[in-house]
Residue, then its C-alpha position, 0 to 999 in steps of 0.5 A: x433490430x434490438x440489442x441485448x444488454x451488456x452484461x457489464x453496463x448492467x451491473x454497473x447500473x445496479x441491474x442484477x438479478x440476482x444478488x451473489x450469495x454473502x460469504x460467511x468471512x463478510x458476515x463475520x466483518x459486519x457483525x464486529x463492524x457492529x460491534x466497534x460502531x457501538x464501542x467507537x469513539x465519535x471519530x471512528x464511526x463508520x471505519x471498518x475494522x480489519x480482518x483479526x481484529x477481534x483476536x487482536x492479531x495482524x499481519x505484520x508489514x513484510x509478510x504475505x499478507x498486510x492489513x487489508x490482505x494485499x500481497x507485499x513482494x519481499x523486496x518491500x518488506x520491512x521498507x516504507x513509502x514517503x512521498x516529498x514534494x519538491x521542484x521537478x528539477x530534483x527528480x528530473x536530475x534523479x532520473x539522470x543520475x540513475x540513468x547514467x550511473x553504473x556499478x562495476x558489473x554494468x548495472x544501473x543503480x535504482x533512484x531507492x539505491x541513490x536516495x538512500x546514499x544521498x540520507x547517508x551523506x545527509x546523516x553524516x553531515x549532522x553526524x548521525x548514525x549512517x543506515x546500512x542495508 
C-alpha cells in the first residue's frame, strides 16, 4: 500500500509543481531592490527596502500600517517597546505587584501602567519633567 505525499511536507521540500504567479507589488520591490543595491553603501547590501521607498513616503508608527505593512493596534500608537535585562527577582515582584493592586473600581493595574509610575518617580527624584499620559 502506498501513501500519497503530503502536500505540506512537499512544499516544504521545494517540491512544487508549479510556481504561484509573481505579483506585480514583488516585481515593483525587486526592481527598486536593484536599484538601491547598485547606489547602497557597502553596509547596506542586500537590505530590502520597504514598500514607498521610492516616493519617500511611509507609514508613520500608530497608524494601520507600519514599515513592513503589520497592523499596529491603537493602544500601541505612538508607544515603544524596550527590553532591560534585569534579576528575575524584579519582574517576579512586578508581577506581584500588578496582581495584587487594584484601582477604586476593582480593576488590577497593568505592569505598563506601574512601570510608568515607577519612571515618574524615578524622574521626580533627578527632578525631571514627570510624563503624563
Amino acid at each position: 500500500m502506498s501513501r500519497k505525499p503530503n502536500p505540506f511536507q512537499s512544499a516544504l521540500k521545494g517540491e512544487t509543481k508549479d510556481k504561484p504567479p509573481v505579483p506585480a507589488q514583488a516585481e515593483e520591490q525587486a526592481a527598486i531592490s536593484e536599484q538601491v543595491e547598485d547606489s547602497a553603501p557597502p553596509r547596506l547590501r542586500g537590505v530590502v527596502p520597504y514598500a514607498g521607498a521610492e516616493t519617500g513616503t511611509r507609514a508613520k508608527r500608530g497608524t494601520a500600517a507600519s514599515r513592513d505593512g503589520t497592523y499596529i493596534p491603537p493602544s500601541r500608537a505612538g508607544k515603544a517597546a524596550r527590553t532591560h535585562y534585569l534579576p528575575t527577582a524584579y519582574w517576579e515582584t512586578l508581577e506581584e505587584v500588578a496582581f495584587r493592586t487594584r484601582d477604586e473600581n476593582g480593576k488590577r493595574y497593568t505592569q505598563e501602567r506601574l512601570m510608568g509610575e515607577a519612571l515618574n518617580l524615578l524622574f521626580q527624584k533627578y527632578n525631571y519633567p514627570i510624563v503624563s499620559e
